[in-house]
C-alpha positions in Angstrom: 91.6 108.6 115.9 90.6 111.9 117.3 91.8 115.1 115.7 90.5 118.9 116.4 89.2 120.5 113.0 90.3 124.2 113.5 88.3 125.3 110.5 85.3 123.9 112.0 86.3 124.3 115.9 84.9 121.1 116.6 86.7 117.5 117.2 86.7 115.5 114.3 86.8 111.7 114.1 89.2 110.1 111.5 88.7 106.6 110.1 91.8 104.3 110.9 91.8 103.6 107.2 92.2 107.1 106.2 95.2 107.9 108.6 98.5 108.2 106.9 102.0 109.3 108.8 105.1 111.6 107.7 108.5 112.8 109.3 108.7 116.6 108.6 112.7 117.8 108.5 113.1 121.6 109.6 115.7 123.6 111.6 114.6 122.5 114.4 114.9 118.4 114.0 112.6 116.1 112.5 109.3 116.3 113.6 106.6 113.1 113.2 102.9 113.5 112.3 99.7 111.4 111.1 97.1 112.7 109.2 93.8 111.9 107.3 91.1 113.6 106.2 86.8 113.5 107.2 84.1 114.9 106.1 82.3 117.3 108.6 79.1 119.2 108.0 79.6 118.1 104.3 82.9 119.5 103.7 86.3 118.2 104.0 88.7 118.4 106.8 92.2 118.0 106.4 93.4 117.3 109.6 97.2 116.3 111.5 98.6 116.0 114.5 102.4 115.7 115.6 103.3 112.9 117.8 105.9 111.7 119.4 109.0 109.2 117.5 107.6 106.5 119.6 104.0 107.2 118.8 105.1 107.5 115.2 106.9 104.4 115.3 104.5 102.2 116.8 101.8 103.8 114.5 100.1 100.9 112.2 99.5 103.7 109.3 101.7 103.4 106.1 104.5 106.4 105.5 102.8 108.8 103.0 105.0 109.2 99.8 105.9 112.6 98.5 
């Protein structure tokens, strides 16, 4: 899956068996996002993107514990 790296300014590819997904609760609703992490130019990016409940829902990834 594709992510943008904002610390490197660059998209960043993330291996499907890396990915992991979490619902966020805040003011505003819950929100719904997958993450993973790559290594670009040697370092490590942490990297996430919020989706949509569907996305989230039909996302293969396993729920990432506290």
């Amino acid at each position: 899956m594709e992510f943008y790296s904002f610390r490197h300014r660059n998209r960043v590819d993330v291996s499907e068996s890396n990915l992991k997904k979490r619902t966020y609760d805040g003011n505003g609703g819950k929100r719904y996002a997958i993450f993973g992490a790559a290594v670009v130019d040697g370092l490590e990016a942490k990297v996430s993107k919020f989706v949509s409940k569907d996305t989230y829902d039909k996302s293969p990834y396993p729920e990432a514990t506290a």
